[in-house]
RODOTI-52679 format. One record per atom (N, C-alpha, C): residue in three letters; x, z, y. Coordinates in steps of 0.2 Angstrom, whole numbers, plus 5000, padded with zeros to 4 digits. Example, Ala and Ser with C-alpha at 12.3 -4.5 7.8 and 13.67 -1.06 7.14 Angstrom:
2
ALA506650394972
ALA506250394978
ALA506650394984
SER506450354989
SER506850364995
SER506450395000
END
This chain:
336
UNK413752045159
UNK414152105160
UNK414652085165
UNK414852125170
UNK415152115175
UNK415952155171
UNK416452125176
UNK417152135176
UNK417252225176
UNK416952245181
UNK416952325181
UNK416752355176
UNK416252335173
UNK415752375166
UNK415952375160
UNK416552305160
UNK416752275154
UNK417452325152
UNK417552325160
UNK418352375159
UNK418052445156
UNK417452475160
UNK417352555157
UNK417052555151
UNK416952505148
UNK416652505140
UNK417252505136
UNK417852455139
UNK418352455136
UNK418652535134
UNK418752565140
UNK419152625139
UNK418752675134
UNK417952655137
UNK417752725135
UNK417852735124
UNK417852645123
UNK417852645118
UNK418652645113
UNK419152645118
UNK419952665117
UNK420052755116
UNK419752765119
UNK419552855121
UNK419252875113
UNK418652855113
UNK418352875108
UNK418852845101
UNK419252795102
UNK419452785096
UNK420052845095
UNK420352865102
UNK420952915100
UNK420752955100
UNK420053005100
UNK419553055098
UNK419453075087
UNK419453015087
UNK419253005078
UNK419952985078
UNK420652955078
UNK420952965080
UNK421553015076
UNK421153065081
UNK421953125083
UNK421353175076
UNK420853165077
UNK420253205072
UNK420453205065
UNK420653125063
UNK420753125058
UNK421653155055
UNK421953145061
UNK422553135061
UNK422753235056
UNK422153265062
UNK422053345061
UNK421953355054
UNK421653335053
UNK421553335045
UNK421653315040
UNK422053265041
UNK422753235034
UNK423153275036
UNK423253315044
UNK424053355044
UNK423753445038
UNK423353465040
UNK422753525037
UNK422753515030
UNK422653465026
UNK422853455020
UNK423453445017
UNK423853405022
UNK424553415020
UNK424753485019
UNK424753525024
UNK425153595024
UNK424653635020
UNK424153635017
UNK423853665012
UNK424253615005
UNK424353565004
UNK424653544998
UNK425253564999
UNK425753575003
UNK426453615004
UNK426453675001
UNK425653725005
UNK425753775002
UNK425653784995
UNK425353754993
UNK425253754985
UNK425753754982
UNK426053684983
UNK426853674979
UNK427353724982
UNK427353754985
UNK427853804987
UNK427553854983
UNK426953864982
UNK426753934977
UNK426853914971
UNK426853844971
UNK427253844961
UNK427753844962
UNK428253834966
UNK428953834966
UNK428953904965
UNK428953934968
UNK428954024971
UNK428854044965
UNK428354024961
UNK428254044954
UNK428754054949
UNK428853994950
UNK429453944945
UNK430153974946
UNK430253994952
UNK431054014954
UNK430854124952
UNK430454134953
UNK430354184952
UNK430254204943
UNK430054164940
UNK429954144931
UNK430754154931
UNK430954124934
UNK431654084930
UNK432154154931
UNK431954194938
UNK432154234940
UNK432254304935
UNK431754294933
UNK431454384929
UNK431254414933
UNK430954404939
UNK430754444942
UNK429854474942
UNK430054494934
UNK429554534932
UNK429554574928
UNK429054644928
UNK429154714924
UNK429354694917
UNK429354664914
UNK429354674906
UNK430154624905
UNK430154564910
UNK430754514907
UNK431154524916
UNK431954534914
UNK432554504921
UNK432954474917
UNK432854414920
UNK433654374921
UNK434254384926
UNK434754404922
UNK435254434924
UNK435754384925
UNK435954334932
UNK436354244931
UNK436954284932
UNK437354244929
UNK438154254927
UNK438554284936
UNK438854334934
UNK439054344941
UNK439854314941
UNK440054304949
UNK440854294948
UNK441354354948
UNK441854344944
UNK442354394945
UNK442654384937
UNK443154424937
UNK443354434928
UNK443054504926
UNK442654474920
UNK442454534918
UNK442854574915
UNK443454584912
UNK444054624910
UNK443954704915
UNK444254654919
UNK444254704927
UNK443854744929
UNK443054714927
UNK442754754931
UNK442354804924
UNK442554774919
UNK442554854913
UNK443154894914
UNK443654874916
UNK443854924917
UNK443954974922
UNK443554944927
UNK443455004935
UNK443055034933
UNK442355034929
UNK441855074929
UNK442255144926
UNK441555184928
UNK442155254927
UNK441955294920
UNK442455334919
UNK442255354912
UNK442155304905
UNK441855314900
UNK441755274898
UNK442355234893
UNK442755294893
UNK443455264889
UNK443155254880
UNK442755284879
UNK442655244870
UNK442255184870
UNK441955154876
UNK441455114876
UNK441955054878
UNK442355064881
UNK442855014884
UNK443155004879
UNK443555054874
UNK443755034868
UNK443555004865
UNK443054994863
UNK442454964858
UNK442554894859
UNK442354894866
UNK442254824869
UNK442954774867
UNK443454784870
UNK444054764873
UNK444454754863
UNK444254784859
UNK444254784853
UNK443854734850
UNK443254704849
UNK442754674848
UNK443054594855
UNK443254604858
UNK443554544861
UNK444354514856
UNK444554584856
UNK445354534856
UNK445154534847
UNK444754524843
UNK444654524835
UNK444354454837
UNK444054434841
UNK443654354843
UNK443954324844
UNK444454334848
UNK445054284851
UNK445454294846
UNK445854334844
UNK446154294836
UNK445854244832
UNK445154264830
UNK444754234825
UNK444854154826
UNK444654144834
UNK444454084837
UNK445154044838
UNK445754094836
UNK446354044838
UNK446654024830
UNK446354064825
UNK446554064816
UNK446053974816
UNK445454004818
UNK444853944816
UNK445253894823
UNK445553854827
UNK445753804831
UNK446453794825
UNK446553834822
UNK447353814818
UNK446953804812
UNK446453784809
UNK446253764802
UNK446153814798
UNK446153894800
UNK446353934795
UNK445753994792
UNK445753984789
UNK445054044787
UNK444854084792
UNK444154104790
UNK443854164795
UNK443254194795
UNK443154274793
UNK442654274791
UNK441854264795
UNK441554264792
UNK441054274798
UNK440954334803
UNK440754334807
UNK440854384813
UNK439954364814
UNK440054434817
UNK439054464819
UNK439354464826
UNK439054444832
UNK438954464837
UNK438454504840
UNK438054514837
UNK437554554841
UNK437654634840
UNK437254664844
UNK437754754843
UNK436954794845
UNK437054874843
UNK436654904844
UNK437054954850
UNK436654954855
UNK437055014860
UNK436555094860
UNK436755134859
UNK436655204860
UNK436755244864
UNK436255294865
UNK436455324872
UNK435755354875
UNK435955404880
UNK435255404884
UNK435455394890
UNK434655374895
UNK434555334901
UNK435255354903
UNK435255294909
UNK435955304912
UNK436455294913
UNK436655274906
UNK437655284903
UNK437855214903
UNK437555174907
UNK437755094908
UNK437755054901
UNK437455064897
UNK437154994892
UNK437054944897
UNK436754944900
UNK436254884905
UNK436854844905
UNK437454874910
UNK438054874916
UNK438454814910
UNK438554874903
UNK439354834899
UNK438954774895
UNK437954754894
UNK437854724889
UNK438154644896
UNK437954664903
UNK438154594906
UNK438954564907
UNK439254634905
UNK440054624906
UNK440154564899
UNK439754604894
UNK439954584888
UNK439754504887
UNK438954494889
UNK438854414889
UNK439354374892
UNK439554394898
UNK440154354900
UNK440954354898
UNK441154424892
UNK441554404890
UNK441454354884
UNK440854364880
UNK440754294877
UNK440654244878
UNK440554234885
UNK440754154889
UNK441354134889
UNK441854194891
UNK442454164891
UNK442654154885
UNK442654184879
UNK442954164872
UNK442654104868
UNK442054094873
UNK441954034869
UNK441454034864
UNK441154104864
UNK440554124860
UNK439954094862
UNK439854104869
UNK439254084870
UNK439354024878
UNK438653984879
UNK438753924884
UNK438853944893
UNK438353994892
UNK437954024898
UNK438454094903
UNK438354104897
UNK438354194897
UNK437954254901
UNK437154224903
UNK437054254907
UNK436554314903
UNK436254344904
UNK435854424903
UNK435054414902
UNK434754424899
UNK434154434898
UNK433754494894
UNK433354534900
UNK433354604901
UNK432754614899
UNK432454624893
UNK431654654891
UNK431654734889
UNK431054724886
UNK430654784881
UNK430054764877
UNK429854804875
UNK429254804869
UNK428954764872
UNK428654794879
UNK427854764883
UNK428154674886
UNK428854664885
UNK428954594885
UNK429054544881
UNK428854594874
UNK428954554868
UNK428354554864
UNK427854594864
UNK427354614861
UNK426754604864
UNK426154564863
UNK425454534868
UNK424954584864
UNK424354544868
UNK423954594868
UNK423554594862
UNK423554524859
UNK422954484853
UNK423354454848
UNK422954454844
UNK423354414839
UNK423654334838
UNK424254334836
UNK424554274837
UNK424854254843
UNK424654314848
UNK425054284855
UNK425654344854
UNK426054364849
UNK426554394850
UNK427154334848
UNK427154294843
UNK427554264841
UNK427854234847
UNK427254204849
UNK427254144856
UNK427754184864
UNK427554234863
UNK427654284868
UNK428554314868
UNK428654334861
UNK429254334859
UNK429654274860
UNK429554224857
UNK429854154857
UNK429954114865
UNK429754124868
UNK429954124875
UNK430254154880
UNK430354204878
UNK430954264878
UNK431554254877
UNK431554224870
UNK432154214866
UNK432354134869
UNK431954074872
UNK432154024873
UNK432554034881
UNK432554094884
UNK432554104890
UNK433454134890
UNK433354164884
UNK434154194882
UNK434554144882
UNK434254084878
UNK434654024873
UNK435454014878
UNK435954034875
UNK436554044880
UNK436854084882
UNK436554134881
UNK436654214884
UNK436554264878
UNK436454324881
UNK436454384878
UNK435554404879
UNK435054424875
UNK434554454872
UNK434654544874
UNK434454564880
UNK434754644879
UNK433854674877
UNK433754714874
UNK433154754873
UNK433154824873
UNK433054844876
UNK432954914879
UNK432554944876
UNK432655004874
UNK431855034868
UNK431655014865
UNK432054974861
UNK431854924854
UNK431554974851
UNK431755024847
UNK431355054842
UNK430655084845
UNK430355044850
UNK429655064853
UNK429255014850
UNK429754944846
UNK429354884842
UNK429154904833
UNK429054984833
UNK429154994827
UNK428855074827
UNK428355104833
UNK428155154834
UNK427155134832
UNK426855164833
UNK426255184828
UNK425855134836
UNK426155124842
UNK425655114846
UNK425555034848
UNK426155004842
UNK426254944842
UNK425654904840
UNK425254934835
UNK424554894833
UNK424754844828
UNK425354864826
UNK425654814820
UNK425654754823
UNK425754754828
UNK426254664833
UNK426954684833
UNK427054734834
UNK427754764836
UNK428254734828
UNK427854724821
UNK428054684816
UNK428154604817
UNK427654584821
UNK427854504822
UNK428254494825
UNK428554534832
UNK428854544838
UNK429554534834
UNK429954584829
UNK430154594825
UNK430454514820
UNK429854514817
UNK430154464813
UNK430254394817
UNK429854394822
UNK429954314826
UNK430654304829
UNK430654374830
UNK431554394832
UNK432154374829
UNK432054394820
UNK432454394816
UNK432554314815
UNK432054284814
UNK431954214814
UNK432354164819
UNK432354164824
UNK432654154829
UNK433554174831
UNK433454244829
UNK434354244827
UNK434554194820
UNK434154204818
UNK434454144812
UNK434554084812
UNK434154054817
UNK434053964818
UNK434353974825
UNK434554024829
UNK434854004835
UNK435754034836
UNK435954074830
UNK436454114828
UNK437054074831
UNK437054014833
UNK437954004838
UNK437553984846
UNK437054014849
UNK436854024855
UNK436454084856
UNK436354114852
UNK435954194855
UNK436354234852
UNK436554284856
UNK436654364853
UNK436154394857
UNK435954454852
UNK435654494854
UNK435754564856
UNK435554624859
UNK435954674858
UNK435354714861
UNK435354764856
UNK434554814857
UNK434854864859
UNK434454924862
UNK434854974865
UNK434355034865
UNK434655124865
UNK434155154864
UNK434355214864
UNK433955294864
UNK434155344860
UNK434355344854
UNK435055374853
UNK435455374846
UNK435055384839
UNK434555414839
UNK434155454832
UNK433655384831
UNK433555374839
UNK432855334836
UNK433155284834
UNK433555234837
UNK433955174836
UNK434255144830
UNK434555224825
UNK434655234819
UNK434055214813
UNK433455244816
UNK432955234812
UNK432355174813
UNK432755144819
UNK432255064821
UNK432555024815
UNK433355024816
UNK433754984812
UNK433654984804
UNK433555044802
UNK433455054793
UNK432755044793
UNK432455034798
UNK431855034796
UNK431454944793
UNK432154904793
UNK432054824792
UNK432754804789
UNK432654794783
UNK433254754780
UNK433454704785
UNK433154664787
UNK433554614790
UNK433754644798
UNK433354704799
UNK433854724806
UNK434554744802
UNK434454794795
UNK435154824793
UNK435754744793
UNK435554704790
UNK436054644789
UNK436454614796
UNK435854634802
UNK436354574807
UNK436254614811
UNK436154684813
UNK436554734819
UNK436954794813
UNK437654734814
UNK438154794809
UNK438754844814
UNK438554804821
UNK438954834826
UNK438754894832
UNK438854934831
UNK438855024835
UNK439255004842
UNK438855034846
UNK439455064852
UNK438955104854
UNK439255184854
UNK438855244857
UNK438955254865
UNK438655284869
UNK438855274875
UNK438755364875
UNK439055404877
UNK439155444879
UNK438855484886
UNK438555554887
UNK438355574895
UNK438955564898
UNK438955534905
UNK439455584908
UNK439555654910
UNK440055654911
UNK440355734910
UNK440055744919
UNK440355804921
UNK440155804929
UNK440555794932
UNK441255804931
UNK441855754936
UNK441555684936
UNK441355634931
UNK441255594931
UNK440755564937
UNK440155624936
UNK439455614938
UNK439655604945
UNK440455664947
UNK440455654953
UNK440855604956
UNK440955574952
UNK441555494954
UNK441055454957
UNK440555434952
UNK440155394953
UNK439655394960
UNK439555454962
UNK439455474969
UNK439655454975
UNK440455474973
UNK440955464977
UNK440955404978
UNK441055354973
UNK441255274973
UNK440755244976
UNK439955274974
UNK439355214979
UNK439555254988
UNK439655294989
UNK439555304993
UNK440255264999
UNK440755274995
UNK441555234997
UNK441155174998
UNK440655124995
UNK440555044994
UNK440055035000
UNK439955095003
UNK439455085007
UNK439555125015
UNK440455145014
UNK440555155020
UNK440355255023
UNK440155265018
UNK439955335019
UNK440655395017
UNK440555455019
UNK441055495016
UNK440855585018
UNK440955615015
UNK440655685014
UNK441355745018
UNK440855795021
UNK441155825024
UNK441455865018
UNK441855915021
UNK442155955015
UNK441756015013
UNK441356045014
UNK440656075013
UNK440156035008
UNK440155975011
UNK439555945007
UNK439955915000
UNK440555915001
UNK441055884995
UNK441255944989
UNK441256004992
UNK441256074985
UNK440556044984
UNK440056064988
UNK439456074985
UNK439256024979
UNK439255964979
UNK439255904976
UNK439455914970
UNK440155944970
UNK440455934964
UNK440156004958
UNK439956054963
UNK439656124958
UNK438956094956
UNK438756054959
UNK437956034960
UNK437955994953
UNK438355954953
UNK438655874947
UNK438655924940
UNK439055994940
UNK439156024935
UNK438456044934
UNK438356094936
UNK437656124938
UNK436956064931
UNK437156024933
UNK436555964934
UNK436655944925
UNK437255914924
UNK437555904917
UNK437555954914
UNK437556054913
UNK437456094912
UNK436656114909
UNK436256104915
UNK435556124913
UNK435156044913
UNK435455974911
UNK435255944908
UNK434455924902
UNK434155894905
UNK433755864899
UNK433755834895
UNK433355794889
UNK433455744884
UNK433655694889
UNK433055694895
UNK433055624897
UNK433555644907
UNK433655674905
UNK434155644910
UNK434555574912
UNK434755574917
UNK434855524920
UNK435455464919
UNK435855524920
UNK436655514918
UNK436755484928
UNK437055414927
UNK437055384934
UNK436455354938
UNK435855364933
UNK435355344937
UNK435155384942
UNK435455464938
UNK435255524943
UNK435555534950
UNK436155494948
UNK436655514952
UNK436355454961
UNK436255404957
UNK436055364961
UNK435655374965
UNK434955404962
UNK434455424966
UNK434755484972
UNK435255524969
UNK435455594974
UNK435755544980
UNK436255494980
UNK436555464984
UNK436055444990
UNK435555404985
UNK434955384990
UNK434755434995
UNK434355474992
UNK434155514995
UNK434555565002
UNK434955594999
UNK435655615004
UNK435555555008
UNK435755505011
UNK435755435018
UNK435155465017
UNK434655485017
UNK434055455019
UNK434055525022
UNK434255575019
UNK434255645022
UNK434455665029
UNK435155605030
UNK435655585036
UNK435155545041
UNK434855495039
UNK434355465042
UNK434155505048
UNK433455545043
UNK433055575046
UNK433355635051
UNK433955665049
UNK434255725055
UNK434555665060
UNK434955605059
UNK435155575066
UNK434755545071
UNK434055525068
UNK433355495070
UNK433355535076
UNK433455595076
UNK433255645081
UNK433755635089
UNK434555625090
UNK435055605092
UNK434755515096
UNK434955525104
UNK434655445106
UNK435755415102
UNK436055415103
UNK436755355102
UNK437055405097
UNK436955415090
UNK437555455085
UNK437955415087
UNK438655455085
UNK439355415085
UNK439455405079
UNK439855335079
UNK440055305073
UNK440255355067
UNK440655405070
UNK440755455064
UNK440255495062
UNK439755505065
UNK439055535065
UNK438855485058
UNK438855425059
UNK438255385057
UNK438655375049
UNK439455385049
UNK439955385041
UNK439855455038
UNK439755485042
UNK439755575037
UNK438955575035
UNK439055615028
UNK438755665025
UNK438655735025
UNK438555765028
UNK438555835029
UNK438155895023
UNK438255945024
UNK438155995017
UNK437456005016
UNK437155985023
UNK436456015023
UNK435955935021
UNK436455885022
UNK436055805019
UNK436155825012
UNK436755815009
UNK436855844998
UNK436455894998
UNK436555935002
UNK435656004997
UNK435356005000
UNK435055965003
UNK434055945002
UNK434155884996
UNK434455834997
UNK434555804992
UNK434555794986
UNK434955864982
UNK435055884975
UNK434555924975
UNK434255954980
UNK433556014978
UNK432855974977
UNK432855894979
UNK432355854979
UNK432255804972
UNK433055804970
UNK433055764964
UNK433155794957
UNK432455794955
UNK432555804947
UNK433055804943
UNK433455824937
UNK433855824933
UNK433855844927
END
């Protein structure tokens, strides 16, 4: 083999090796980012589990702020803040008798909230886990937000399981249940009993890290509770939640709208306030309270939206006003 044949063998076989090469390179890199992908879908799972960001279970993580404060800027709500702020400074005595050696009785933290949709149960049970953070009740304080369909499975045996990881989820926090007395209705298929006592059991072995705090309409709530000695024995504590009145309904309006830079003309501002009456007036059972109000809000921007869409440059005061004709289509669209 000649000097010239031995150099183009050389290359061709350099070439070919960078061919297989770069080929294979393609394909460890093609596996690699399929194995990233994966592991980012169980992470994504995992932050998402952890999260609650699911129909039946939310984790609600400790927010910053003093929660003193911020129970008492919500609006209305003056027996529910009493309640609360009452049920705080009885713990903090307790907790300062028991650091001085001195008797105490036992104290129940868990509570039963009543009320129909809207009247901030959700709002005061997160204020509350974190004033039992501050007092020393509980480690965490954060919130954890079910119902029936997050405590109750489809088969047997898988209720207990299903409950029990609900409550490990809480361990440090507050247990909020929503429609509890739905674990005690004809549609439960008699799981709604396991659901029930795996609960009870858990408060009892986890009693200096879980409260829990069931919530519900008044009548029904009443008769979830007597419907089980052992719910009668460890929810001894009431706080009713009251409708908002219509000044109230119309604060509430007023206040998300102020948090987001918005403000009503003085046309759209009577109307609102007769509309608020109006509404708390020919109320339903299930009325809203501020859920409704919320949705009105929404709707109204979105009402504004769609008539400044039509304009090429609104002016900044354009794009802050509310006008009377954004509030009624608004309140004519939203149920109540």
């Amino acid at each position: 083999m000649d000097k010239n044949t031995a150099i183009n063998t050389t290359k061709k076989f350099f070439i070919g090796c960078g061919v297989v090469s770069f080929a294979l390179f393609a394909i460890v890199l093609c596996i690699g980012i399929f194995v990233d992908d994966d592991e980012q879908a169980v992470t994504d799972s995992q932050v998402s589990q952890s999260d609650g960001h699911t129909d039946s279970l939310k984790v609600q993580g400790v927010l910053e702020g003093d929660p003193y404060e911020e129970l008492e800027s919500l609006t209305g709500m003056t027996e529910v803040k009493a309640e609360v702020k009452s049920l705080a400074n009885f713990i903090k005595i307790q907790k300062q008798r028991e650091a001085q050696g001195m008797k105490t009785p036992a104290i129940s933290y868990h509570c039963v909230f009543t009320g129909s949709p809207g009247t901030g149960k959700t709002t005061v049970a997160r204020i509350l886990a974190r004033i039992y953070k501050d007092l020393g009740v509980l480690k965490k304080g954060h919130l954890v937000e079910t119902d029936r369909s997050g405590l109750v499975a489809e088969y047997v045996g898988q209720t207990a399981v299903k409950t029990n990881h609900v409550c490990d989820s809480a361990i440090g926090g507050v247990l909020f249940i929503d429609e509890a007395y739905a674990l005690t209705d004809e549609h439960s298929g008699g799981y709604g009993s396991e659901a029930i006592a795996t609960l009870l059991k858990r408060m009892e072995d986890d009693r200096d890290s879980l409260v829990v705090i069931v919530a519900g309409y008044t009548n029904e709530m009443k008769r979830f509770i007597n419907s089980n000695p052992g719910l009668q024995s460890r929810f001894t504590r009431y706080i009713n939640f009251p409708d908002f009145k219509p000044g109230e309904l119309y604060e509430i309006y007023i206040n998300r709208a102020k948090k987001y830079g918005y403000s009503l003309d003085s046309d759209a501002d009577s109307y609102l306030r007769a509309h608020m009456k109006k509404a708390f007036e020919h109320k339903s059972r299930n009325f809203g309270n501020g859920r409704y109000v919320r949705n009105v809000f929404e709707k109204t921007i979105t009402e504004q939206a769609n008539r400044l869409s039509k304009k090429n440059n609104p002016s900044a005061k354009e794009l802050n006003e509310l006008t009377l004709d954004d509030v009624r289509r608004a309140c004519a669209s939203v149920k109540y």
